[in-house]
C-alpha positions as CSV (number, residue, x, y, z in Angstrom):
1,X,-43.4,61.6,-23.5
2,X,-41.8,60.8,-20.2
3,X,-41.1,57.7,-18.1
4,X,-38.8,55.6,-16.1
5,X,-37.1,52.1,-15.6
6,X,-37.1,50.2,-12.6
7,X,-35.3,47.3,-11.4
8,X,-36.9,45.9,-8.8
9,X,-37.8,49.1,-6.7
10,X,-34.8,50.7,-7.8
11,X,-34.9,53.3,-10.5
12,X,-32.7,52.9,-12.9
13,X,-33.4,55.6,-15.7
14,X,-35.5,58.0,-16.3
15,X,-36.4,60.6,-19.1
16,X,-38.5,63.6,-20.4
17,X,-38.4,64.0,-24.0
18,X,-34.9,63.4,-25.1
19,X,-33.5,64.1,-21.7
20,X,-32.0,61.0,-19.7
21,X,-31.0,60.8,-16.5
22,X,-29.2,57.7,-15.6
23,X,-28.2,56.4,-12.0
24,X,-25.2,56.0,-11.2
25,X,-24.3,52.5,-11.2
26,X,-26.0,52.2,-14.6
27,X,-23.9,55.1,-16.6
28,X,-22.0,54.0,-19.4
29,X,-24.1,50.9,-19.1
30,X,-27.1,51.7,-20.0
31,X,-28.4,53.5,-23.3
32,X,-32.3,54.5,-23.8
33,X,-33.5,53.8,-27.9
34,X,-35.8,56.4,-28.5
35,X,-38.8,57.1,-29.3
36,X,-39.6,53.8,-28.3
37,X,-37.7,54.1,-25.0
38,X,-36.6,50.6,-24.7
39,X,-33.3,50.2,-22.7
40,X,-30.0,48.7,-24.4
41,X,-27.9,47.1,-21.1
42,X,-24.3,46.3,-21.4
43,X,-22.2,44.2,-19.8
44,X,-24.4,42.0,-18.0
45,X,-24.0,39.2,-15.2
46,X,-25.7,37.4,-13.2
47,X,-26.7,40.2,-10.6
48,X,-28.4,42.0,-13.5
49,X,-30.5,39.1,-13.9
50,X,-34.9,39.9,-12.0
51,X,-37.2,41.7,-13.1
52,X,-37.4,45.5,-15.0
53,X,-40.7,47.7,-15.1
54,X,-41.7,50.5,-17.0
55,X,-43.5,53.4,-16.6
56,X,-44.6,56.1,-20.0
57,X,-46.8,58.8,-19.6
58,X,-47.7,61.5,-22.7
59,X,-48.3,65.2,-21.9
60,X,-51.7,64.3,-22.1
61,X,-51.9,62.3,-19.3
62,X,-52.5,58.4,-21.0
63,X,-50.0,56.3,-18.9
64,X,-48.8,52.6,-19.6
65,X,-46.9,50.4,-17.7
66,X,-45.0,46.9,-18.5
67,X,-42.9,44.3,-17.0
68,X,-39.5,42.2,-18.0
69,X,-37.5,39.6,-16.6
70,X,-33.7,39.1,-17.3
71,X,-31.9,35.8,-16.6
72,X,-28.2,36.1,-16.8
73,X,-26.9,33.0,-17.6
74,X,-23.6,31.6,-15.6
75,X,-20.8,31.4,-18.2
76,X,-20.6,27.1,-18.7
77,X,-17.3,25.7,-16.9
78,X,-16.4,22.4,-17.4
79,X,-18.0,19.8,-14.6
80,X,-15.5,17.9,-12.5
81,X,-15.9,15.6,-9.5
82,X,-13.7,15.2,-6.7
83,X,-13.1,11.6,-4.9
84,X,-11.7,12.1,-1.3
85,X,-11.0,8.5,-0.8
86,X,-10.7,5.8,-4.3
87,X,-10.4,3.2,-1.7
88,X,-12.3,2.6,1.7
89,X,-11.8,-0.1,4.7
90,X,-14.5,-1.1,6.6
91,X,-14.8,-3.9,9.6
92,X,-18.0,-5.8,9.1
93,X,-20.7,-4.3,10.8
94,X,-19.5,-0.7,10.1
95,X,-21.0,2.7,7.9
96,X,-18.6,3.3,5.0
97,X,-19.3,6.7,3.3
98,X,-18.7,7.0,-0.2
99,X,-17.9,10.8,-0.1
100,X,-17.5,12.6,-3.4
101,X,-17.9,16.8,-4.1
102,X,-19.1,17.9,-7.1
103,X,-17.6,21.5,-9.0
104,X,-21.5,22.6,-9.3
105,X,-24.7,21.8,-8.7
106,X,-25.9,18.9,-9.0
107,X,-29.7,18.3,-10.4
108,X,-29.9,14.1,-10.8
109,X,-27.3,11.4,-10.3
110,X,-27.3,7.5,-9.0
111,X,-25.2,4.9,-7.4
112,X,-24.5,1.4,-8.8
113,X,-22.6,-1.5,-6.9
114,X,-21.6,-3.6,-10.1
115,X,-24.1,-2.6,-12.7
116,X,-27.3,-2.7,-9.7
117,X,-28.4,0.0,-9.0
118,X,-28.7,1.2,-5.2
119,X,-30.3,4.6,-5.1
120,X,-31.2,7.3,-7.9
121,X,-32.6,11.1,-7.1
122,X,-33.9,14.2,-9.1
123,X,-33.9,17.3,-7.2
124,X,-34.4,16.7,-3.6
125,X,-36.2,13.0,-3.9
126,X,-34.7,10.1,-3.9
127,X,-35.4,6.2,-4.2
128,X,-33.6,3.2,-3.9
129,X,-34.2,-0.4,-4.7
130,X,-35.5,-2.3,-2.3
131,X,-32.5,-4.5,-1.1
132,X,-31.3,-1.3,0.2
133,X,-34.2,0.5,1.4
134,X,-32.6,0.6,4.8
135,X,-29.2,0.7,4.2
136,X,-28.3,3.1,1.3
137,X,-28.6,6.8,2.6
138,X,-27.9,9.7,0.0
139,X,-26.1,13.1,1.3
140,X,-27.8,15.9,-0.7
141,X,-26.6,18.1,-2.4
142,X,-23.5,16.6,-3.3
143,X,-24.7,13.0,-3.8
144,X,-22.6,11.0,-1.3
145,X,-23.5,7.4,-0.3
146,X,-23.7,6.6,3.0
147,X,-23.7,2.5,3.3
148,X,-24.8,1.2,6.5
149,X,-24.0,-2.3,8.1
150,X,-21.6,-3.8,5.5
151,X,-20.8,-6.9,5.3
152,X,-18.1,-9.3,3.3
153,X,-20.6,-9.5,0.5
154,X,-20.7,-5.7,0.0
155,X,-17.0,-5.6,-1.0
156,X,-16.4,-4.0,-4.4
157,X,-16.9,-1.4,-7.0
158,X,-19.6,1.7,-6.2
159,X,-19.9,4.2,-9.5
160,X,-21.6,7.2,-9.0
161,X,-22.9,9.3,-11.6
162,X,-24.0,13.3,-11.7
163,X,-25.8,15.6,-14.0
164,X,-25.4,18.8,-13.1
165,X,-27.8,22.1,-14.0
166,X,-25.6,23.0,-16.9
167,X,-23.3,20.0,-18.4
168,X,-23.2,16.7,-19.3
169,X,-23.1,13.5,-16.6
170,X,-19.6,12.6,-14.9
171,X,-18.9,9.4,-13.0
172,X,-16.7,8.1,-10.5
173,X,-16.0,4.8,-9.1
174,X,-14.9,4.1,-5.5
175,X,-13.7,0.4,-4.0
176,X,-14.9,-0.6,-0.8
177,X,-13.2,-3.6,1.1
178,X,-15.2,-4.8,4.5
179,X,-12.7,-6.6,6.0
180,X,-14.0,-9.4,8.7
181,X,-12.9,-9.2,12.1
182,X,-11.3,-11.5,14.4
183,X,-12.0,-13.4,17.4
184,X,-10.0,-11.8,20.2
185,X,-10.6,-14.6,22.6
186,X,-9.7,-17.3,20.5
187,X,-6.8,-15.8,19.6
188,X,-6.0,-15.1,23.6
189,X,-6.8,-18.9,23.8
190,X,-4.5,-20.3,21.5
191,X,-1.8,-18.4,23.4
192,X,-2.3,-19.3,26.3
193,X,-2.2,-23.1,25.1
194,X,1.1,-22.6,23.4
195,X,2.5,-20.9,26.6
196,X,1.5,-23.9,28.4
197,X,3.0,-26.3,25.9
198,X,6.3,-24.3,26.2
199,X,6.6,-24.4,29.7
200,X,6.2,-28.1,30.2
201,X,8.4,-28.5,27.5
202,X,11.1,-26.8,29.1
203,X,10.2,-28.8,32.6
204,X,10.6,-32.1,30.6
205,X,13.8,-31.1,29.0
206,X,15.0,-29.8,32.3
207,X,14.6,-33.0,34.0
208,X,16.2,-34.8,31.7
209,X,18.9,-32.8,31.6
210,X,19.2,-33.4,35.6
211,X,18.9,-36.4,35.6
212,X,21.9,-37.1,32.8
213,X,23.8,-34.9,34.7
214,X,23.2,-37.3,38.2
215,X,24.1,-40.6,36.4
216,X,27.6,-39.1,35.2
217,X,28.0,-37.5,38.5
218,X,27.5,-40.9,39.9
219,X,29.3,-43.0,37.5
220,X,32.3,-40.9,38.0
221,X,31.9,-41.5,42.5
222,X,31.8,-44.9,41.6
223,X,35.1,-45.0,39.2
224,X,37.0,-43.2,41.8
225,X,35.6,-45.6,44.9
226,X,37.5,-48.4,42.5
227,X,40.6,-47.1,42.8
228,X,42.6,-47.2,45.4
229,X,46.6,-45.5,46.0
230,X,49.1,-48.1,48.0
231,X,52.0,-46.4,49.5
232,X,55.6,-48.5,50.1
233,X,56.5,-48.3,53.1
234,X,60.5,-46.9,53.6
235,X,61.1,-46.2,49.8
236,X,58.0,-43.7,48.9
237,X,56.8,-45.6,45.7
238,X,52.9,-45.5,44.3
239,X,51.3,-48.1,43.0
240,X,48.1,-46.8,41.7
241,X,44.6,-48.5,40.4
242,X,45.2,-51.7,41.9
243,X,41.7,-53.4,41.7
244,X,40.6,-54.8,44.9
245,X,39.0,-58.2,44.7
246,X,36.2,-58.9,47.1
247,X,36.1,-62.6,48.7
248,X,32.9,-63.7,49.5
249,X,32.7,-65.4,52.9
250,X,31.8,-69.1,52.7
């Protein structure tokens, strides 16, 4: 009896009678049971993982063939998602992305906006409910939410849940706040009103200020136009603020 393994279109071992031959990527991993000649690999990963052939022949001349196929299984790792931003700002009007990356892949998942649910998927097809059929955009394959035309009443919690091919679901919750935007030219307007106000403000208090400042001036011209200074004659002496009476003419 003779024969060989294959994997793929690769041989892998082959024997006559008690004889192997092994390749050499597959010594010390491989062992052939005999007389039955089924193969004993060791060591496995995921690389090993397709499909094996064999082909037996007897010295007289019956030959038989058969086909395997070896899945290696990924050793399980715990499933962790990763939030780039908890919280998001958004003007109204604006896309906010709910970005999130997922530690493996991810088979099914689903976004909720306080317990209603915006948009579900399995594989590669997705649906969404119907108040945000043309809004609510999901990112495959990670499963981020992309939110379009927000407005005040979209403020809030998102949670997001993933399955992934090997694990139990995780979820996440991000908080969105649209903030409202203000008008620019009101804003311009109002200044310019107070500017105004201001300015003749300081014009009234200005003129006021003038005009106190005339009446002392002129009540001070007219104190000193009321007083006169009489010098005597031969001995020098002053006789000031002597009031002058006026004599009307009859």
């Amino acid at each position: 009896m003779f024969g060989n393994w294959q994997f793929g279109m690769k041989h892998i071992v082959q024997w006559v009678g008690p004889v192997l031959d092994a390749d050499s990527n597959y010594k010390g991993r491989i062992k052939l049971l005999l007389p039955s000649a089924s193969p004993l690999l060791q060591s496995v990963t995921p690389l090993d993982s397709g499909n094996y052939s064999i082909r037996m022949e007897s010295y007289v001349g019956f030959s038989t063939t058969a086909q395997f196929t070896l899945q290696i299984l990924a050793e399980p790792r715990d499933f962790t998602l990763l939030i780039e931003n908890k919280w998001i700002n958004v003007t109204v009007g604006g896309n906010a992305l709910f970005s999130v990356n997922p530690s493996a892949r991810v088979k099914s998942g689903s976004w909720n906006f306080t317990g209603k649910m915006i948009a579900w998927w399995i594989a590669t097809t997705v649906d969404r409910n119907d108040d945000y059929r043309w809004r609510a955009n999901i990112v495959l394959p990670n499963g981020s939410l992309l939110l379009q035309s927000v407005a005040v009443s979209d403020s809030g919690d998102y949670t997001v849940s993933l399955t992934p091919d090997v694990g139990g679901e995780t979820t996440a919750t991000i908080t969105l706040h649209v903030l409202e935007i203000t008008n620019k030219e009101n804003i311009s307007s109002v200044g310019i009103i107070i500017g105004i106000v201001i300015i003749i403000f300081a014009v009234i208090i200005g003129i006021t200020i003038w005009g106190i400042r005339k009446k002392i001036s002129r009540a001070k011209g007219g104190s000193q136009q009321n007083n006169i200074r009489v010098a005597s004659p031969g001995n020098g002496l002053d006789v000031s603020a002597v009031p002058i009476t006026h004599k009307s003419a009859l």
